[in-house]
C-alpha positions as CSV (number, residue, x, y, z in Angstrom):
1,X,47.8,-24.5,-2.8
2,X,49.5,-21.0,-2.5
3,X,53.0,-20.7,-1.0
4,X,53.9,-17.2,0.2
5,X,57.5,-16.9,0.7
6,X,57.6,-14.6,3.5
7,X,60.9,-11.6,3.7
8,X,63.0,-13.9,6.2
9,X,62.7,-16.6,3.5
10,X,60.5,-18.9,5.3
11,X,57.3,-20.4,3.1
12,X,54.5,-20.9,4.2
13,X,50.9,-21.7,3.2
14,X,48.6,-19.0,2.5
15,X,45.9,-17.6,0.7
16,X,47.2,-14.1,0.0
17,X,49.8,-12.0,1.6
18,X,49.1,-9.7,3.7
19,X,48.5,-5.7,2.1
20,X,51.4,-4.1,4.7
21,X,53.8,-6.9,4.1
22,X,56.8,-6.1,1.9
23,X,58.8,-7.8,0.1
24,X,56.1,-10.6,-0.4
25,X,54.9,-13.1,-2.9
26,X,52.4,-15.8,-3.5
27,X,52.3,-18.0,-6.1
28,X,50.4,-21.0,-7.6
29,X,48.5,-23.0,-9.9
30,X,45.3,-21.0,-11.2
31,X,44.7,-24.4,-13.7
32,X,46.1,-27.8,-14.0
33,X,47.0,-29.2,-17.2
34,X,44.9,-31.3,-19.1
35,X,45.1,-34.1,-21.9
36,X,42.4,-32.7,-24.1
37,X,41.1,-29.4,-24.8
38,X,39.3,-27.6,-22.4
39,X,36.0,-25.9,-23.3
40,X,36.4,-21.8,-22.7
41,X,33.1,-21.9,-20.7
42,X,34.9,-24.3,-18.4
43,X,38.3,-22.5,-18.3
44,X,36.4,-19.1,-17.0
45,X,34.7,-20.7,-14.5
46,X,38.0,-22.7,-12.8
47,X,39.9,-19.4,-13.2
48,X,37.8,-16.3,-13.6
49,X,37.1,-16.0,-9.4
50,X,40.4,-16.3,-8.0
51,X,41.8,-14.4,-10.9
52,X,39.7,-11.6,-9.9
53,X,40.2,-11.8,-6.0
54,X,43.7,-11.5,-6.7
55,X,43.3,-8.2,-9.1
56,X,40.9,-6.7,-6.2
57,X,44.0,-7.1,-4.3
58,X,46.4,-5.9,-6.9
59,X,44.8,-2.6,-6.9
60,X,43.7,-2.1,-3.1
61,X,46.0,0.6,-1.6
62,X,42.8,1.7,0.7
63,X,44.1,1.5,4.5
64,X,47.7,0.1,3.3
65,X,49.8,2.5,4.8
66,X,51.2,2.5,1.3
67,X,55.2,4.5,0.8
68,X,56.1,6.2,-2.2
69,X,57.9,3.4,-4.5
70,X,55.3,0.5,-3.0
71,X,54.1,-1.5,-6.0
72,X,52.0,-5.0,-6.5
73,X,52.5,-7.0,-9.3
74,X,50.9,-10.0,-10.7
75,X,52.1,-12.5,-13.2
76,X,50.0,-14.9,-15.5
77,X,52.0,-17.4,-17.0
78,X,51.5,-20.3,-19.3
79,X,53.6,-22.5,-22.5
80,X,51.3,-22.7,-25.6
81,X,51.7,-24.8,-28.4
82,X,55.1,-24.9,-29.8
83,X,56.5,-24.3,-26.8
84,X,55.8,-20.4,-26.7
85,X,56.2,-18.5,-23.7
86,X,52.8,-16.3,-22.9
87,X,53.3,-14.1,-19.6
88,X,50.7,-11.6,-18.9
89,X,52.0,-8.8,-16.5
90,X,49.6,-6.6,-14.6
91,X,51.4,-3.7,-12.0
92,X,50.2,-1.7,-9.5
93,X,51.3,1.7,-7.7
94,X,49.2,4.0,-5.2
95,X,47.1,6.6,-7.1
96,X,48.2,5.2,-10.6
97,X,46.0,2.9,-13.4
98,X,47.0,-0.8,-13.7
99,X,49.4,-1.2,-16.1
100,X,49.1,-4.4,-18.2
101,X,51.7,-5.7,-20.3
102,X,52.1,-8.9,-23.0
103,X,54.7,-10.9,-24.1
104,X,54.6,-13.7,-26.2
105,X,58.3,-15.5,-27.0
106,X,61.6,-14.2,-25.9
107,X,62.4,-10.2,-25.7
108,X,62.4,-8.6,-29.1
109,X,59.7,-11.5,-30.5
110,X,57.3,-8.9,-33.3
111,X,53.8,-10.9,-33.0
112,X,52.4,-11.7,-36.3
113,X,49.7,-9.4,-37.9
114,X,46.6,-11.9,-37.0
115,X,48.0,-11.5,-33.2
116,X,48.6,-7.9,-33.4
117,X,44.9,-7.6,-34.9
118,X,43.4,-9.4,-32.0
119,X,45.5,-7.6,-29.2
120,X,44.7,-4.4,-30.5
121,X,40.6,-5.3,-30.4
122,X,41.3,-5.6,-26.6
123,X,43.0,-2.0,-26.0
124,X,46.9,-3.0,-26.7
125,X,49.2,-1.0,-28.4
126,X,52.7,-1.7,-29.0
127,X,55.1,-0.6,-25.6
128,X,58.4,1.3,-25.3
129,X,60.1,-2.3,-25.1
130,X,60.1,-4.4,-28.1
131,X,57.7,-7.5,-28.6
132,X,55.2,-5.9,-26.0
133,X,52.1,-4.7,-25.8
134,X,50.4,-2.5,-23.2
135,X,47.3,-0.8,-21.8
136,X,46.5,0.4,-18.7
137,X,42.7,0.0,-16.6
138,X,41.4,1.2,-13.5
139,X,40.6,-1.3,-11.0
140,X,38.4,0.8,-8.2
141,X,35.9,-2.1,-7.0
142,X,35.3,-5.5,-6.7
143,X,33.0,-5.1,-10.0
144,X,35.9,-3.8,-11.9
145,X,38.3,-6.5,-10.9
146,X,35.6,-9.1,-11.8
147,X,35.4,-7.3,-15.4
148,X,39.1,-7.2,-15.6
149,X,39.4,-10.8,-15.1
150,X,37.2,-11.5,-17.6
151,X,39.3,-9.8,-20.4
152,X,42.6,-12.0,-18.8
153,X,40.5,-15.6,-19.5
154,X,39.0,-13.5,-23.1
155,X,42.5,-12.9,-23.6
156,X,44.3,-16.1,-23.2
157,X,41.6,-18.3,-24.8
158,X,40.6,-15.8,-28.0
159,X,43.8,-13.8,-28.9
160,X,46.5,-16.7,-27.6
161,X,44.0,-19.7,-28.1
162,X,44.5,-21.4,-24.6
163,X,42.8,-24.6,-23.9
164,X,43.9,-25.9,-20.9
165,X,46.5,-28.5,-22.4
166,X,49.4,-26.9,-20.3
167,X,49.1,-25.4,-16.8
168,X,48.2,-21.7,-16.1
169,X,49.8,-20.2,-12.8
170,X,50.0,-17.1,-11.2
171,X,52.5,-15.3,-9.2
172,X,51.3,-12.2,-6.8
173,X,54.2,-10.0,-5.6
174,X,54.2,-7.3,-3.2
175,X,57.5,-5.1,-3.6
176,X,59.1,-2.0,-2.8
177,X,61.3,0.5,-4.4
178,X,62.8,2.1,-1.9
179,X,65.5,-0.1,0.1
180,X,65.2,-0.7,3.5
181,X,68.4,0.1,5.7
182,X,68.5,2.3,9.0
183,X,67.8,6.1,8.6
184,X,69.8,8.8,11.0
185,X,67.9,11.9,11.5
186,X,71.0,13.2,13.7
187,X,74.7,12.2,14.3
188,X,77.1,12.6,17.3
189,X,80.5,13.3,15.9
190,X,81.5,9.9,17.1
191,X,78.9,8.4,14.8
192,X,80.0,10.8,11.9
193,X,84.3,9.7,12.7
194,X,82.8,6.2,12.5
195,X,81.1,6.2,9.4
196,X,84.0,8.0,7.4
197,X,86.5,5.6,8.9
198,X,84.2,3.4,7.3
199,X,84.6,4.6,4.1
200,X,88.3,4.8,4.3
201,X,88.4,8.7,5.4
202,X,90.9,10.0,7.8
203,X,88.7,11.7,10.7
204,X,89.9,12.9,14.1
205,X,87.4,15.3,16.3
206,X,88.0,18.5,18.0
207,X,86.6,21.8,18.6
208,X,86.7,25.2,16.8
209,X,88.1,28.0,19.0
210,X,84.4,28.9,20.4
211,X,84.4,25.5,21.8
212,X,81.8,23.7,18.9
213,X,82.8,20.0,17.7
214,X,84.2,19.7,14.7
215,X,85.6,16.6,12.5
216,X,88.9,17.4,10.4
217,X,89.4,14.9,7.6
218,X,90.8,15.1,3.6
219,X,90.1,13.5,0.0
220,X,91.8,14.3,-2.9
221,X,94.6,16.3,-1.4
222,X,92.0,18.6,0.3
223,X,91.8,19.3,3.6
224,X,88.4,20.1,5.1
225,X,86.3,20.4,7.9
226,X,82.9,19.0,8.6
227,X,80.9,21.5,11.7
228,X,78.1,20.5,13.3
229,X,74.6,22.5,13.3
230,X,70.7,21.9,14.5
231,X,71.5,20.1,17.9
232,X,69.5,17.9,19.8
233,X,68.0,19.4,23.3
234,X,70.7,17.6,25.0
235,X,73.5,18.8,22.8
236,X,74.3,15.4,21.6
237,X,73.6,14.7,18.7
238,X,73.3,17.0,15.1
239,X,70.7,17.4,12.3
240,X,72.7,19.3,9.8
241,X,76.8,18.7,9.0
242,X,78.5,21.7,7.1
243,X,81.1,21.0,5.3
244,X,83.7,23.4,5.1
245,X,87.2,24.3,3.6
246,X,89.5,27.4,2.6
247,X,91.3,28.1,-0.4
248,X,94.8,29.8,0.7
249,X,97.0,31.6,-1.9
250,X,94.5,33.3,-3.6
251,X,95.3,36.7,-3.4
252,X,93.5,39.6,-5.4
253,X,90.3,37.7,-5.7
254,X,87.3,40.2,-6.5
255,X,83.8,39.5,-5.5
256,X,83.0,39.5,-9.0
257,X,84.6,36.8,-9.9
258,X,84.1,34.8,-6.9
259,X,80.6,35.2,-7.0
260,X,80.5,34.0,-10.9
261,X,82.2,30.7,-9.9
262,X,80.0,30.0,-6.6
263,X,77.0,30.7,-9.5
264,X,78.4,27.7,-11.9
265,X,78.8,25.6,-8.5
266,X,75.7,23.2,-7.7
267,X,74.9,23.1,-4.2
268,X,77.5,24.4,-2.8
269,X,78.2,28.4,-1.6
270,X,82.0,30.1,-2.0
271,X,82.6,33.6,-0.8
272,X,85.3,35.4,0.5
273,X,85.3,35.8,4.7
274,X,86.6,38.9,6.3
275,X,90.3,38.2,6.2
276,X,89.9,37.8,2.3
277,X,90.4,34.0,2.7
278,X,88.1,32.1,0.2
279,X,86.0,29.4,2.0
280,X,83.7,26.7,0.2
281,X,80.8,25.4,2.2
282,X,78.0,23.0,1.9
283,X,74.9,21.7,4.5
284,X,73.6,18.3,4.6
285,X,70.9,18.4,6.4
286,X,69.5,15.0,8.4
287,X,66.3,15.6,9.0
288,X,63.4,13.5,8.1
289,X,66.2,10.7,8.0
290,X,68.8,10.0,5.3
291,X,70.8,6.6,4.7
292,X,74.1,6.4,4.9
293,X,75.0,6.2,1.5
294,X,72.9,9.4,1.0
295,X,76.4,11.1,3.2
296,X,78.8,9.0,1.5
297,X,77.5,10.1,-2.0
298,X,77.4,13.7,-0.4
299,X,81.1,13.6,0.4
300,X,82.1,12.2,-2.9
301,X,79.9,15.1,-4.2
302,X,82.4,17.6,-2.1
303,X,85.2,16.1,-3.5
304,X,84.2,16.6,-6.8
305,X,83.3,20.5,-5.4
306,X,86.7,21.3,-4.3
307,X,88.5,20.3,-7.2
308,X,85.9,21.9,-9.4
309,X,86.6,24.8,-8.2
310,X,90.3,24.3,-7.9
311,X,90.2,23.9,-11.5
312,X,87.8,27.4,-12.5
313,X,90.7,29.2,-10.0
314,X,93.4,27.7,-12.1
315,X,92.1,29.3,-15.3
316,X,91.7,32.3,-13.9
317,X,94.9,35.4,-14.6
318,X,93.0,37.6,-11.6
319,X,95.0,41.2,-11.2
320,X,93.4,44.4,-8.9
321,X,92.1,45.8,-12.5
322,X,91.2,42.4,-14.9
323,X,87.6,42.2,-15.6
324,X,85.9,38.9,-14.1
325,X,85.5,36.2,-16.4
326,X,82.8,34.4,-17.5
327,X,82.8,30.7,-16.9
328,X,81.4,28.4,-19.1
């Protein structure tokens, strides 16, 4: 009987997990081990439905409500004679062919030339990781999962010789890529002192002299300021954060030169405001939700900015009448 090990943990029985349901996984026994052969006829016929019921399901991202980085895998899995390992892997994303993949034996095992004959006869060719063999099939209907199924049972009794003398199971797993977690869209400056105090950054709120919130805080011996754009109808809450910071004793700056190291700066913008102070700036923008780490990894990013830039000022001899310099 299939268990499907539900995402709190809890098992229980079932025939297959349900298509919307992530992270999910049944598995089973798709044939019981015998004392004496097993005739292939017989094999095929205890394991060629189910198998192909669960390959319909594999590939069915109809009505899902599928995300980019959903995928279905499912595992065939047996011990042969002389105790070798044979696990037949079959994944599936939205809008993509079933990738199918052999091993035989532990990572790196080279199948002997008889083997690699017989695997290539069904569509294999050697894969990117050594001691496996891969091909990919469409599975579009019922009809093709039935066919597809077929080739598993061909597989394991003609290429790997199985006879039913050791138990077959399956595993059918439903994952995701992408890690759940909450998503903010928009931030009150509360939430945005919270989560850097979080992460070990000083933070204390206040307002720019036109009355707009703003959070002062530092890393790496840079002082900086984080603004607040895009709000909400009520004013409370933000969809974009600018970062923001100015560069003092820096006289003599030209545009051109300026301009040369904001175009060797990723994502960021430098320019010089009207008072001939150089400021760096960047936008993270909220909308359509980010994670939290997605901010954290921004302001490590901004760290990384500001001392970049440091550094390309610091090579720099700038007079009224020296040429710009090019930065590599």
């Amino acid at each position: 009987m299939a268990v499907t090990v539900t995402p709190e943990g809890e098992p229980r029985e079932s025939g297959l997990p349900e298509p919307a349901q992530r992270p999910c996984h049944v598995s089973g026994v798709l044939f019981e081990r015998r004392d004496c052969v097993v005739a292939v006829a017989a094999l095929v016929e205890a394991c060629a439905t189910p198998v192909a019921a669960h390959l319909e399901r594999l590939a069915d991202w109809a009505g899902s409500g599928w995300k980019v980085g959903d995928f279905n895998r499912y595992v065939v899995a047996t011990t042969l004679d002389g105790g070798l390992d044979l696990i037949l892997t079959l994944s599936s994303e939205p809008l993509e062919d079933v990738h199918w993949q052999v091993a035989a034996g532990p990572p790196g095992t080279v199948p002997g030339c008889a083997l690699r004959e017989r695997l290539a006869r069904f569509g294999f060719v050697v894969g990117a990781e050594a001691g496996r063999w891969e091909r990919d099939l469409r599975i579009a209907s019922a009809r093709d999962a039935a066919a597809a199924a077929n080739d598993l049972m061909a597989l394991l009794t003609d290429a790997f010789g199985y006879d039913g003398r050791s138990v077959l199971t399956f595993t059918l797993s439903q994952g995701q890529r992408a890690e759940p977690g909450a998503l903010y869209r928009a931030l009150s400056p509360e939430d945005l002192r919270k989560l850097l105090h979080g992460w070990g950054y000083r933070a204390e709120i206040g307002t720019t002299v036109s009355g707009n919130p703003v959070v002062r805080s530092g890393a790496g011996g840079f002082k900086f300021h984080i603004l607040f754009a895009w709000p909400s109808k009520d004013g409370r809450l933000y969809g974009c954060l600018n970062f923001v910071t100015v560069f003092l004793g820096r006289p003599n700056l030209s545009h051109a030169v300026v301009n040369e190291i904001s175009r060797t700066s990723r994502f960021s913008r430098l320019y010089l405001d009207d008072e001939n102070d150089l400021i760096l700036e960047r936008d993270v923008a909220l909308t359509g939700g980010v994670a939290s780490g997605h901010i954290q990894e921004c302001l490590l990013d901004w760290t990384c900015m500001m001392e970049s830039v440091t550094k390309k000022l610091d090579r720099l001899v700038v007079t009224p009448e020296a040429a710009p310099m090019v930065l590599h």
